[in-house]
C-alpha positions as CSV (number, residue, x, y, z in Angstrom):
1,X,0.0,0.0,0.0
2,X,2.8,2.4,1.0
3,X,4.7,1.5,-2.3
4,X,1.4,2.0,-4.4
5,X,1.1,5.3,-2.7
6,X,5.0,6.7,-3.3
7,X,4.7,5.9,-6.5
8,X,1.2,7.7,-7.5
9,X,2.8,10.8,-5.5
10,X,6.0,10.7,-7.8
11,X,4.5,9.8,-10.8
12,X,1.8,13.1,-10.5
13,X,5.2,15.3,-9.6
14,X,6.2,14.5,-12.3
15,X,3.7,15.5,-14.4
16,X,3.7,18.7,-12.5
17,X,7.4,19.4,-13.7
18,X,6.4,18.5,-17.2
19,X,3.1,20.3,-16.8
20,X,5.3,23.5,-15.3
21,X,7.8,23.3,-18.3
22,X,5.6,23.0,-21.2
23,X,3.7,26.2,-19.5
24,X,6.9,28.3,-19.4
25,X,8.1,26.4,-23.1
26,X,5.0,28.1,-24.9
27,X,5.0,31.7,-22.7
28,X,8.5,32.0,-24.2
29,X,7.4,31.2,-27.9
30,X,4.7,33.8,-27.1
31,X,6.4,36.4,-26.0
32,X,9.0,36.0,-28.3
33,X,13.0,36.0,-28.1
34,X,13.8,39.8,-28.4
35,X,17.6,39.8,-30.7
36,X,19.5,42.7,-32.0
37,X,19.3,43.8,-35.2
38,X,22.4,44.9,-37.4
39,X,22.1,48.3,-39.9
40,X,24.3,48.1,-42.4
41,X,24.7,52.1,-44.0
42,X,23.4,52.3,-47.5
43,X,24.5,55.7,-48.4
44,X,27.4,57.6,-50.0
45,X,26.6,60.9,-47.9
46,X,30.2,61.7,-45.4
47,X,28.7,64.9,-44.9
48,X,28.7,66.1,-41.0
49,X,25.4,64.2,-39.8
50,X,24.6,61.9,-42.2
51,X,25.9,58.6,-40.6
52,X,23.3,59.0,-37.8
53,X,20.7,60.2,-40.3
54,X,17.9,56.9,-40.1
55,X,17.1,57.2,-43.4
56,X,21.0,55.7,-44.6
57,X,20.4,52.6,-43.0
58,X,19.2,49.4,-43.7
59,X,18.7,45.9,-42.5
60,X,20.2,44.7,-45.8
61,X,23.5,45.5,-47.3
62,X,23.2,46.8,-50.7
63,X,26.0,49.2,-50.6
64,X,29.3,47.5,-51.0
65,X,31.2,45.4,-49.1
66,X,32.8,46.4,-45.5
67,X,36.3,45.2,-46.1
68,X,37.7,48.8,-46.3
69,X,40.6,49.6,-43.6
70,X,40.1,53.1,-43.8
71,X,37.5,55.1,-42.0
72,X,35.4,57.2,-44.6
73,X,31.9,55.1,-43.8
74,X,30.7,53.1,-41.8
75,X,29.4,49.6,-42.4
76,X,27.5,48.7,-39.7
77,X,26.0,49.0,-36.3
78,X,24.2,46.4,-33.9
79,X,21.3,47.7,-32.1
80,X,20.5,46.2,-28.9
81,X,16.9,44.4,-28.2
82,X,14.3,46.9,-27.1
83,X,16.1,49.8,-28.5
84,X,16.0,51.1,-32.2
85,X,18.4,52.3,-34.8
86,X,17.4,56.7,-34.0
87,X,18.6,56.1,-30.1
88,X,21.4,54.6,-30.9
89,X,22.6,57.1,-33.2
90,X,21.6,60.4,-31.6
91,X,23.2,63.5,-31.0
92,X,26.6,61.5,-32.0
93,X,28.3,62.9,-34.7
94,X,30.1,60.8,-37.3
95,X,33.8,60.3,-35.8
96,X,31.6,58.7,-33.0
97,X,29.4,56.6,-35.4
98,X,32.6,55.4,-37.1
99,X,34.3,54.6,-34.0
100,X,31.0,52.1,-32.9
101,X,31.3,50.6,-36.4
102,X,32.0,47.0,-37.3
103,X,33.7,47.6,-40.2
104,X,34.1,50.4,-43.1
105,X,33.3,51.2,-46.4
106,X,35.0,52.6,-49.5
């Protein structure tokens, strides 16, 4: 009787623990996994303010290749989850932009 009853009390724990991580399986599919998302800058403007200017930046590189050495653009910037491309950039100026770079352009 007592070996009947431990095992009915383990065997509904552990469909609790199963129970408890299929719960917390879906609420993270929900929710979804927040990443960060890489601009790569799409423009020829070096002019003072244009790296940070939204508008030369895109998900997808379509603007050469980032293999340069020397500074003149930047290639690209990883913004953090939660944050977007305009706070990241803001009020710096384009020495500062360069210097958060991965990378350059021609």
């Amino acid at each position: 009787m007592k070996i009947k009853s431990f095992f009915s009390g383990a065997v509904f724990a552990a469909l609790g623990l199963f129970a408890a991580a299929a719960t917390t399986s879906f609420a993270s599919r929900e929710k979804g996994e927040m990443t960060d998302t890489t601009y790569f800058y799409v423009s020829s403007d070096r002019d003072e303010g244009a790296f940070k200017d939204v508008s030369h930046w895109n998900v997808t590189n379509s603007n050469g290749s980032c293999g340069s050495l020397v500074p003149n653009r930047p290639c690209s910037v990883s913004v953090p989850a939660g944050s977007t491309l305009n706070t990241v950039l803001n009020e710096m100026s384009n020495e500062e932009i360069l210097a958060i770079s991965s990378g350059y352009k021609n």
